[in-house]
N, C-alpha and C positions, 0 to 999 in steps of 0.2 A: 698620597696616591694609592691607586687600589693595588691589589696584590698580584693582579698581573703586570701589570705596569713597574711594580716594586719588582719582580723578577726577573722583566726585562732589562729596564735599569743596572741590576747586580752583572745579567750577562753582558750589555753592554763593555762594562768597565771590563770587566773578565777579560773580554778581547783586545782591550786596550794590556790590561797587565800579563800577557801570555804574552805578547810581543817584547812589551820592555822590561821585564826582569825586574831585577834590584835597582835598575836604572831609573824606576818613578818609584813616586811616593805620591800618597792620596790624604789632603786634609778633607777632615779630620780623619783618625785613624778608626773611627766608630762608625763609616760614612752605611755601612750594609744595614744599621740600625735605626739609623735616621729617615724620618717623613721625606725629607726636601735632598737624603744623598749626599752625594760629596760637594765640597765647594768645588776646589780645583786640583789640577795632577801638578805635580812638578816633579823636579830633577832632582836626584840623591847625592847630597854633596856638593851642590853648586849651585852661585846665587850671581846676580847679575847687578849690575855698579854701575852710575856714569864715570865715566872714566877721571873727569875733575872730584871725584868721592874717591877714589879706589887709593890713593896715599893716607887720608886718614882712616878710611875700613879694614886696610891690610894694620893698619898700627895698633887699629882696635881689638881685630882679631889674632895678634901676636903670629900671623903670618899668613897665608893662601897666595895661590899662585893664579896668574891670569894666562887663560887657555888660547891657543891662535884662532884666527877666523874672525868673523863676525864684521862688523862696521866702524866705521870710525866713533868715540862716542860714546860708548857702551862697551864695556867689558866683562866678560866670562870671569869669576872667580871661583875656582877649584879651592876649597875649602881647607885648612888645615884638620889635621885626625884629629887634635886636643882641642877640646872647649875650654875656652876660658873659666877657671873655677865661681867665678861669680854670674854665670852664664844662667838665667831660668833653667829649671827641669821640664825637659819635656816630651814627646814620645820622639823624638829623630833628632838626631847632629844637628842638622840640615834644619830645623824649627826653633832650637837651642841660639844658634847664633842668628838666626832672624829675629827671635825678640830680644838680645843681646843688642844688637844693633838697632831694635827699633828702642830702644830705653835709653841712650845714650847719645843718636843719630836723629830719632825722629821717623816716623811711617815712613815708608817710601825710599828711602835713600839706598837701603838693599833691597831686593824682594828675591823673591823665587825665581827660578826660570820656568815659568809655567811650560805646559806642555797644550798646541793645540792641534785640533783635530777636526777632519771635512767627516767624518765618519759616525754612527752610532756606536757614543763612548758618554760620557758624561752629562754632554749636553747632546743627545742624539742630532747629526747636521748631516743627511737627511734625517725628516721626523719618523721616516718609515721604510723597511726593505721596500725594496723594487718588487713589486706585483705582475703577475702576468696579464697581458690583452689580449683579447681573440682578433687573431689573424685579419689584416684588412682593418681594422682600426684606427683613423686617423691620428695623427700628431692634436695635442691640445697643448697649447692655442694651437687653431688652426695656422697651416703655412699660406702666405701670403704665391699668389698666382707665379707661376715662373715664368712668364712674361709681365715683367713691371712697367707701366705706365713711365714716361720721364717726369721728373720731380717726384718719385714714388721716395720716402721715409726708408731708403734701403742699408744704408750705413756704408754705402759705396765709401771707399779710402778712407776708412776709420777703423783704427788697429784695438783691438783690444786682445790684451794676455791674462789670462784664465790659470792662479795657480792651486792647482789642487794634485790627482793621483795619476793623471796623466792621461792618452791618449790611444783610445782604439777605433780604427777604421771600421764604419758602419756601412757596409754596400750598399745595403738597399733605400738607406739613406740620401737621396741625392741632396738633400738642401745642404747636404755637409761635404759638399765638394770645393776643393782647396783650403778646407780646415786642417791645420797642420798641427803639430806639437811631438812632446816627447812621449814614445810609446808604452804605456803601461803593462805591470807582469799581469796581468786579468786571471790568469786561472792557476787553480791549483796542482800539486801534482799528480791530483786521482782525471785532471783534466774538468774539473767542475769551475764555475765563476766565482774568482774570491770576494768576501764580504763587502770589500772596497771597491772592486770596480768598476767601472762603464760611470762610475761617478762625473766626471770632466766632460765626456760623449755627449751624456743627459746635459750636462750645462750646455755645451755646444750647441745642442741640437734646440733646446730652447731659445736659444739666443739668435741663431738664422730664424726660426718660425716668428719673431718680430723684427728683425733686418736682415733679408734674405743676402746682400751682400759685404756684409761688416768682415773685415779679417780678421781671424781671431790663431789666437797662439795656444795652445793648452800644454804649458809645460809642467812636469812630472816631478814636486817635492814631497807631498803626502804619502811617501812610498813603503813607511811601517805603520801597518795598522793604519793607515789614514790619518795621522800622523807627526809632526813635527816639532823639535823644542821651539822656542820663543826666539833665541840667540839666531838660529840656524833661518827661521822667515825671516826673521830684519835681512838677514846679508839674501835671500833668496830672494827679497823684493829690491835689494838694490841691487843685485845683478839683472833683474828683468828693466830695469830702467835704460840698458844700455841698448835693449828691441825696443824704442823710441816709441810706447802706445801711448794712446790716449787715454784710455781708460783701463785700469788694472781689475778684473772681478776675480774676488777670493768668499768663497762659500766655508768658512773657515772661523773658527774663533774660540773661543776660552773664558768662563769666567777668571776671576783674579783673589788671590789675597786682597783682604781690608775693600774690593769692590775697584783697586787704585788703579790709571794707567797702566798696561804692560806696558812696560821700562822699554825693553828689547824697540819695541816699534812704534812706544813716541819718539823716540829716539832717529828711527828712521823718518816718520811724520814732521818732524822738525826741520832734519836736516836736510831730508833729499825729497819726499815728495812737496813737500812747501815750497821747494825753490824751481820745480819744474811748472813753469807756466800751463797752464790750463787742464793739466795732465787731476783724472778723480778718480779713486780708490773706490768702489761698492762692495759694499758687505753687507754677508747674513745678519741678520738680528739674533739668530739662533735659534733652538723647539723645547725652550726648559717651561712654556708659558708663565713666564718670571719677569719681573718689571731689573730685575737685578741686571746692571752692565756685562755687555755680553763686548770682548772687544778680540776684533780693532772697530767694530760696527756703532761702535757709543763714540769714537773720536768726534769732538768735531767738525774736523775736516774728512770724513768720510760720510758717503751715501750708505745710512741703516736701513735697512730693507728685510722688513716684515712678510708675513704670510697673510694673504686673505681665503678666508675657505672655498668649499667648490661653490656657493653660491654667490659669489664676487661681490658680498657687502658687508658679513662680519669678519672679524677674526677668526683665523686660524686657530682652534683648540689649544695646536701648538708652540705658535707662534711669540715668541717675547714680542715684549711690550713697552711702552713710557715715552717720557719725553724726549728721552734721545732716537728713538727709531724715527726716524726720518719718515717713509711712506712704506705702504702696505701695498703690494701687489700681488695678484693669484700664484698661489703655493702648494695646495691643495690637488693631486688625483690631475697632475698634470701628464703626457702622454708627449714619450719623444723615444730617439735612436736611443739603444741601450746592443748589450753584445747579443751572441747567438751561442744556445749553451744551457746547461742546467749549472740552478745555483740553488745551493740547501740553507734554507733559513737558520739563524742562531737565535733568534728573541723569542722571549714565548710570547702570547702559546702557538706559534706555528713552529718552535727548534727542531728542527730532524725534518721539515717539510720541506720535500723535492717540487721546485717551482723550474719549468723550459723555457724559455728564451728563443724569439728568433727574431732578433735585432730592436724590439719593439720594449717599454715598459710603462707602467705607469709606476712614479712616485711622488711623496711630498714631503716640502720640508720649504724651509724659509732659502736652502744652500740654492732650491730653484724660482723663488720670488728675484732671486739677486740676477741672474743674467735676463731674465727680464727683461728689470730696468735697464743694466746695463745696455741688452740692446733697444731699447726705447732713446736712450740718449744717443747712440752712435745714431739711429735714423735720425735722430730732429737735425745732426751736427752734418746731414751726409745733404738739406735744405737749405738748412738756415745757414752754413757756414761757422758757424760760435764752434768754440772749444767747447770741450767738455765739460770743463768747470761750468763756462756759462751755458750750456743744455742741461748741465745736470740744475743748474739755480732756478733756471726758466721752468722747466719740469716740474718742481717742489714746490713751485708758484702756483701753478698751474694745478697738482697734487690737492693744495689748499682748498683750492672753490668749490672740490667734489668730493671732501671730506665726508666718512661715514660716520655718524653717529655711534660714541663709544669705542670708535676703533683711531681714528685720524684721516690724515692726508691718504687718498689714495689714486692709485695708476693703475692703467689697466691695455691689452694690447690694445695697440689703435689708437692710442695719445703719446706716440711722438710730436705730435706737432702742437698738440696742447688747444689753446687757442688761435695759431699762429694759421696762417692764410698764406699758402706757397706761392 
């Protein structure tokens, strides 16, 4: 990378480790000197276990304690102080007993509790601060007319919950009227907008301007630094299970140790979104423009969703990439509600730049390719009746046949209905 882009990178993480302290740790520990940065953050001192592992890990390890909270399934292990004398040498406790354990146990049976994050940190999600528009600037994609035609693609009684930083009321916004959620801390104490917020809003706001009536939830777990351990989203995505949506969109993700599963939330993927009938998970692909898994976006059974640039046919500069991203939708210098307010850049080279705000932003990032789709499938589902699973499958079919050269499957506003004739 060039060397702005290298300094932006360094500030990113910066933001990340001013928040958590001693509490993360960065592989590798040389990440400032490296072309491609850090792999991934994790937690100091604690490693995550299925729970059918954690009687012979605790015997391997000559002791750790397992911390409350989380899901059935998967366990929190607080680590013991002493390392096993036959444990590798290596720069952290915390790295020591992960390849102790992988030499003995096999990849994968401990990992990290990685750390992820909606925010510019590791893998910047968004790909870019929020930029200012001149006043009277429409929403991009454009919003669909407020009086809808009947059989309009509007996402009428189709719930989708949004988890990211959480929730600030936009007035001048009307298309986000009965958008609810939990309200986010938005500004700092000089009264400026902090780094993170109006993140959730911007999703909101995208997601009405392609189904102008979808309900949507925006609750508030990305709340340090943008934010979360691994341990903490498994149980924060199986408590949103109990608001009954259909579709869950999380602009959120982390690479991983060894490239593996996060443990945390196959763990949930397994046991609780597999068994909710029709219910589909959409996620970022990420802006590390890396073919490298970027998860929970590489599961499976989730919708991976790429960026397409502002001219809706290649890739997004930023945007990860490969066989697991699922489709590509515009990400790119998109335009929706954001707060009202001044907010002071931290990446270079704009750091120290005072940008205004009044209610309006543009930005990009693949965190905005994802509500999207997400509302592209609540309208097909608010038509055709299908669950989400089956709009989201119909969709990716559909995705297929206007595949771009070099890039893949892609969607764009206006194909809810695909091929499909109401």
């Amino acid at each position: 990378m060039d060397s702005t882009n290298d300094r932006k990178y360094v500030a990113q993480i910066k933001l990340i480790l001013e928040a958590y302290g001693r509490a993360v740790e960065i592989f590798p520990v040389d990440w400032e000197k490296r072309p491609e940065g850090a792999d991934y953050l994790y937690r100091t001192g604690v490693v995550l276990v299925r729970d059918e592992d954690l009687g012979r890990v605790v015997e391997l390890f000559q002791g750790g304690r397992p911390a409350e909270g989380g899901i059935g399934g998967v366990t929190r292990l607080l680590l013991p102080e002493k390392v096993p004398p036959e444990a590798p040498e290596d720069e952290s406790i915390t790295q020591q007993f992960l390849k102790y354990a992988d030499l003995h146990l096999g990849r994968g049976v401990v990992t990290p509790e990685h750390l992820f994050y909606v925010c510019p940190s590791v893998s910047p999600c968004p790909a870019t601060e929020p930029e200012e528009v001149a006043p009277g600037i429409p929403p991009d994609p454009v919003l669909p007319t407020p009086f809808l035609p009947a059989g309009a693609a509007d996402g009428r009684d189709v719930k989708v919950v949004v988890l990211d930083v959480g929730w600030s009321d936009a007035p001048g916004a009307y298309w986000l009227t009965g958008v609810t959620g939990d309200p986010e801390n938005a500004f700092d104490g000089s009264g400026r907008i902090r780094p993170y917020a109006g993140h959730g809003t911007f999703i909101a706001g995208v997601m009405r301007a392609i189904a102008r009536n979808v309900e949507i939830v925006v609750k508030s777990y990305f709340t340090s630094a943008g934010a979360m351990w691994e341990f903490d989203l498994a149980q924060a995505l199986d408590e949103v299970l109990d608001l009954a949506p259909d579709i869950i969109s999380l602009s959120a993700g982390t690479r991983t140790r060894f490239d593996l599963p996060a443990l945390g939330l196959d763990v949930f993927i397994q046991t609780r979104l597999n068994r909710v009938n029709g219910l589909t998970l959409v996620a970022a692909a990420g802006n590390e423009s890396t073919r490298d898994y970027f998860w929970p976006a590489a599961f499976p059974e989730t919708v991976a969703v790429g960026a397409l640039a502002d001219n809706g046919r290649d890739r997004a500069a930023f945007s990860n990439f490969g066989g697991w991203v699922d489709v590509y939708a515009p990400g790119e210098n998109l335009v929706n509600a954001f707060l009202t307010g001044d907010y002071e850049c931290t990446e270079p080279p704009n750091a120290g730049q005072l940008r205004s705000f009044a209610g309006m932003a543009r930005w990009s990032g693949t965190s905005f390719a994802t509500p999207l789709v997400a509302g592209l499938i609540a309208g097909r589902m608010s038509i055709t009746g299908e669950n989400a699973k089956q709009a989201s499958d119909a969709l990716l079919a559909f995705a297929l046949t206007q595949s771009e050269p070099g890039v893949g499957p892609v969607l764009r506003a206006g194909d809810a209905l695909g091929s499909v004739t109401p």
